[in-house]
C-alpha positions as CSV (number, residue, x, y, z in Angstrom):
1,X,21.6,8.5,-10.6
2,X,21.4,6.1,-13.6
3,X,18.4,6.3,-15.6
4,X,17.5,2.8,-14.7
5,X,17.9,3.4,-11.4
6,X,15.9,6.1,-11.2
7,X,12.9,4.6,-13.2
8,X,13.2,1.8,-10.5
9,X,12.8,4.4,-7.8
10,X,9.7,5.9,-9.3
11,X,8.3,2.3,-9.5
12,X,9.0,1.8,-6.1
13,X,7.3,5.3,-5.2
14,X,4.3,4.4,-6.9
15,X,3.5,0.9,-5.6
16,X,4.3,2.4,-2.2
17,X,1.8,4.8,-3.0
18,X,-0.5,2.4,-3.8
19,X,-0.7,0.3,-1.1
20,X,-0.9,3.5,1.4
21,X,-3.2,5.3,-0.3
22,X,-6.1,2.3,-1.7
23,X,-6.3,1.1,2.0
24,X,-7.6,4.7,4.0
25,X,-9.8,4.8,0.7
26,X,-11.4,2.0,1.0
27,X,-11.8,2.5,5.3
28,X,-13.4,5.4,4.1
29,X,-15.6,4.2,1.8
30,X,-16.8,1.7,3.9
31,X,-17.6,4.5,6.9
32,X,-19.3,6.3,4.2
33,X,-21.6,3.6,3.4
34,X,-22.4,3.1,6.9
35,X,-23.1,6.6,8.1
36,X,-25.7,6.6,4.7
37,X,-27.1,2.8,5.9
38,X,-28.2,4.5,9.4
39,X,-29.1,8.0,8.1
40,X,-32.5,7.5,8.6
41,X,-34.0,10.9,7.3
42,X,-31.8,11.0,4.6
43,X,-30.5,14.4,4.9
44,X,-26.8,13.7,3.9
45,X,-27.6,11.7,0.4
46,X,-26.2,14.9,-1.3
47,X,-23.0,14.8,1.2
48,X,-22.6,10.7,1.1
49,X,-22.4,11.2,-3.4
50,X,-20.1,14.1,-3.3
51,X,-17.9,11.9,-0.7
52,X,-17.6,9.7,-3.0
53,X,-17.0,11.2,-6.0
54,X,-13.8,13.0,-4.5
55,X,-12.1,9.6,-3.1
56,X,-13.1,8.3,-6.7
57,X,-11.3,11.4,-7.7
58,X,-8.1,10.9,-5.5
59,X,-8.1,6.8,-6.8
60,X,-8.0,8.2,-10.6
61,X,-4.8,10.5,-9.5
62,X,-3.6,7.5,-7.8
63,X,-3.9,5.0,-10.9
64,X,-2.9,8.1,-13.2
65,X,0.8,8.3,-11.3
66,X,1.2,4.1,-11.3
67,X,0.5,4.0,-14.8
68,X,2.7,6.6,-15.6
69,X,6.0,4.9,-14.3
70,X,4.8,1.0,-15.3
71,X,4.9,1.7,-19.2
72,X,7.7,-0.4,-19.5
73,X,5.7,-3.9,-18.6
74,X,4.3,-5.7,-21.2
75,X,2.5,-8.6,-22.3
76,X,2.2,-9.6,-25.8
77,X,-0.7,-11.8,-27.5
78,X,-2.7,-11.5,-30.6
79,X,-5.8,-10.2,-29.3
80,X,-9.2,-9.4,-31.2
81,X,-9.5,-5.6,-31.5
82,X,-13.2,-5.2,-31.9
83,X,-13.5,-7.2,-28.1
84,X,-10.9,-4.9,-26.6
85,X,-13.2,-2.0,-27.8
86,X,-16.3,-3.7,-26.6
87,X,-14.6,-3.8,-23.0
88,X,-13.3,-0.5,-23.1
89,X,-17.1,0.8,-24.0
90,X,-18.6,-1.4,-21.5
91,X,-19.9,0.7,-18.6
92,X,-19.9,4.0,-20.0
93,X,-23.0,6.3,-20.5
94,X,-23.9,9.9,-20.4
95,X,-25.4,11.4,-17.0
96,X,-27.7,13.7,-19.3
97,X,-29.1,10.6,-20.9
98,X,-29.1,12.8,-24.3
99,X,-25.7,10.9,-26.1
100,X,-25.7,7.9,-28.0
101,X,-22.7,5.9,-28.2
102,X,-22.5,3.8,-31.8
103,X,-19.6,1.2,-33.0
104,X,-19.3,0.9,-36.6
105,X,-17.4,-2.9,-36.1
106,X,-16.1,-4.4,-39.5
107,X,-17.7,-7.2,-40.8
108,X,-14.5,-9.3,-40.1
109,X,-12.9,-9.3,-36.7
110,X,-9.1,-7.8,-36.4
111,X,-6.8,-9.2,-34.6
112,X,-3.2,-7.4,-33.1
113,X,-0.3,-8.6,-31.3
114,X,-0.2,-6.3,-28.4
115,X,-0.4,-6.1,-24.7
116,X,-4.2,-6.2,-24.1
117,X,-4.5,-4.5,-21.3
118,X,-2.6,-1.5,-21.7
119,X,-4.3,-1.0,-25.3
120,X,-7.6,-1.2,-23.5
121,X,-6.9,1.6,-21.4
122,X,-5.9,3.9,-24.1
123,X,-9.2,3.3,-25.8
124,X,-11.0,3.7,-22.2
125,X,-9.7,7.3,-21.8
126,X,-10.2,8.1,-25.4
127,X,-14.1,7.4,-24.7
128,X,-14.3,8.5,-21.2
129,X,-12.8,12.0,-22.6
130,X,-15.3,11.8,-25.6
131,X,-18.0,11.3,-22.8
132,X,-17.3,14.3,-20.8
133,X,-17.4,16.2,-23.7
134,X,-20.4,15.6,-24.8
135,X,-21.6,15.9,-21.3
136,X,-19.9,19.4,-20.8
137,X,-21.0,20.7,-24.2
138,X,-25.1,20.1,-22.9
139,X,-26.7,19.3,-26.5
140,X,-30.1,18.0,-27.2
141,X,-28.0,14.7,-28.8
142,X,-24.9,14.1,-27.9
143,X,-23.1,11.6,-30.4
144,X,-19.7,9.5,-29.8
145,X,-18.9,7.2,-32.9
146,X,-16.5,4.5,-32.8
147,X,-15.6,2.4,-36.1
148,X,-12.7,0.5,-36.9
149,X,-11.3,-0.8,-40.2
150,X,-8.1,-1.7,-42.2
151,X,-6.7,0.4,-44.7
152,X,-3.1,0.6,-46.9
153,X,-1.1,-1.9,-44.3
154,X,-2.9,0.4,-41.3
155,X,-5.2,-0.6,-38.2
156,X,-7.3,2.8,-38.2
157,X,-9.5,3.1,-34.9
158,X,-11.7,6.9,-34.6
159,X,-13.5,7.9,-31.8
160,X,-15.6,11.2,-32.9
161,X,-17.7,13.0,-30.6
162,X,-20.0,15.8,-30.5
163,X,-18.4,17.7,-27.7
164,X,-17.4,20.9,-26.4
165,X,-14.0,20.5,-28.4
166,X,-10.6,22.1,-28.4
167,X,-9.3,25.2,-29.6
168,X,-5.7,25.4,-31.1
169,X,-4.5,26.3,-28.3
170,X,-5.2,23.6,-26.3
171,X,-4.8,20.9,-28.3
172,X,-1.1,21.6,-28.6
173,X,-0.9,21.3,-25.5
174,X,-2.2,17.6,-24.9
175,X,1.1,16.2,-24.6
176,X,2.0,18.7,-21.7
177,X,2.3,17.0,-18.2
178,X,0.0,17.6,-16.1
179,X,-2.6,20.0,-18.8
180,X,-5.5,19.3,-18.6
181,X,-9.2,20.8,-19.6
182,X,-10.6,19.4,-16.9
183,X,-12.0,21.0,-13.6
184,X,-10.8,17.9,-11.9
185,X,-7.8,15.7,-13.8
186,X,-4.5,14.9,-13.1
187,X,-3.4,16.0,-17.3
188,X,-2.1,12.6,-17.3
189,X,-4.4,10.8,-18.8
190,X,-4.5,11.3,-22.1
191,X,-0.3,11.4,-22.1
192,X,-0.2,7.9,-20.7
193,X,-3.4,6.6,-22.9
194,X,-0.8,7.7,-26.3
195,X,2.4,6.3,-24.7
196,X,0.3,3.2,-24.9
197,X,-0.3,3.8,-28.4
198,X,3.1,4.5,-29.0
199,X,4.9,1.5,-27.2
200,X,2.6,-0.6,-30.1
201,X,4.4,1.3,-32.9
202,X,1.5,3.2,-33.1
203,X,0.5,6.9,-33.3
204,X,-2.5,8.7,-32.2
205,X,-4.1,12.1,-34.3
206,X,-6.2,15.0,-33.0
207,X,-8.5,16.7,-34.7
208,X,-11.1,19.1,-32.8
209,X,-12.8,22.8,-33.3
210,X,-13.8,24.6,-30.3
211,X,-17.8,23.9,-29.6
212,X,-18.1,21.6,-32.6
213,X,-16.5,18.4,-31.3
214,X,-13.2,16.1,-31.8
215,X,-12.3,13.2,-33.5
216,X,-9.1,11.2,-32.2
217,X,-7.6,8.5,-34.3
218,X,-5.3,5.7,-33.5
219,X,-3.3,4.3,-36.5
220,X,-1.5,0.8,-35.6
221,X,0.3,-1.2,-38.0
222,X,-1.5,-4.1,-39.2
223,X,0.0,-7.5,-38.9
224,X,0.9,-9.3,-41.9
């Protein structure tokens, strides 16, 4: 089988996917809310939210495999930077309540040809792993810092957190299929978020000590 041809295959396997999979989900959802609506002692909250969180588990898997066979696609505009970070911050908090999240944002705004979307859910995993971290490591303050500036020709984008971290170990094995720290993760994430990266002629840098935290950069080239 040609490589195109298999590519094509895989695309068709995922949007098959896709369509069979979101549709029970969402029937079960829907069943799920009801059976909480008319519980009237409210016995099964703890049941209804773990529910839940497993078919919110299965739909991350789900997107995970799409994503990873539609890196091809793209739509190119100039987009503002500091707004695709807002977005991808948007909605995120720490369970705990104990982690502040803080943009450093330029005082002018940067602007980058790119496909918007896709470079917004790089920077949404990149935060949502900085998240858990922080969440997993338990401090009294947790801390995620975003800033963004320009430097020598370069876009530079960090995202440091005060997390549980990585040892060696594990860090060279982020680009591994399928690896992943989690308890619950399909190890694509993070693989798909720097393939993002990558198709904008950028590059993405790790740098993380076990128990002390991480810091993950993404370097694009600045537009002249």
């Amino acid at each position: 089988m040609a490589l195109n041809d298999y590519f094509e295959s895989m695309d068709q396997i995922a949007a098959t996917l896709a369509h069979e999979v979101k549709n029970p989900i969402s029937i079960v959802r829907a069943n799920i809310d009801y059976l909480e609506l008319v519980d009237s002692d409210k016995r099964h909250c703890k049941n209804y939210r773990v529910m839940r969180e497993e078919l919110e588990h299965v739909f991350e898997l789900l997107q995970d495999f799409i994503s990873f066979n539609t890196l091809s696609d793209k739509s190119i505009s100039s987009s503002s930077l500091i707004q695709i970070l807002d977005e991808a911050m948007s909605g995120f908090e720490c369970k705990s309540g104990r982690c502040n999240i803080s943009f450093e944002r330029p005082n002018e705004d940067i602007f980058f040809a790119c496909d918007r979307d896709k470079l917004r859910r790089a920077f949404v995993n990149f935060i949502k792993n900085a998240v858990e971290a922080v969440e997993a490591a338990n401090r009294e303050q947790g801390e995620i810092k975003i800033s963004i500036r320009t430097e020598s020709g370069k876009i530079i984008t960090q995202i440091s957190d005060n997390g549980v971290g990585m040892s060696e170990e594990e860090k060279a094995k982020l680009n591994t299929v399928f690896f992943t720290t989690k308890a619950k993760g399909s190890g694509l994430g993070f693989l798909i978020a720097a393939a993002n990266v990558r198709e904008h002629s950028g590059e993405v840098l790790v740098e993380s000590n076990k128990d002390k935290g991480t810091n993950v950069t993404v370097i694009l080239p600045s537009e002249k």
